[in-house]
C-alpha positions, 0 to 999 in steps of 0.5 A: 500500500502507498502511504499518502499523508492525510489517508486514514488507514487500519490494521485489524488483528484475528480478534477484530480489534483495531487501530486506524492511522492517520498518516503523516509527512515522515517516510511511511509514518502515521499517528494512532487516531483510534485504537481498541485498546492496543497501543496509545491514541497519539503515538507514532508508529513506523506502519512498515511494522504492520501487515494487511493495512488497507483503507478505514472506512467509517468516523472517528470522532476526536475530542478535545479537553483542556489539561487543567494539572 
């Protein structure tokens, strides 16, 4: 799969749980935007890392609250 900045993807294991990217500027790189509890919202990942990556079709709604510590 090409990689395009500003796509959405998602990888998804044998147990229907998954994590959609949005991929960023760097070389094969995007941010987790969604995860089933399987790796921190924000992180980013090399997705060479990952198999079987293909276009995410659906919403994902990001909320945002401000950090009062």
């Amino acid at each position: 799969m090409k990689f395009e900045q500003g796509k959405i993807i998602k990888w998804e294991n044998k147990n229907n749980q998954e994590i959609v990217f949005l991929v960023v500027s760097k070389n094969n790189e995007g941010v987790v935007i969604h995860s089933d509890s399987l790796i921190s919202v924000g992180t980013l990942v090399d997705l060479t890392d990952y198999e079987n990556l293909r276009p995410f079709i659906g919403t994902v709604h990001l909320c945002s609250e401000p950090n009062n510590k």
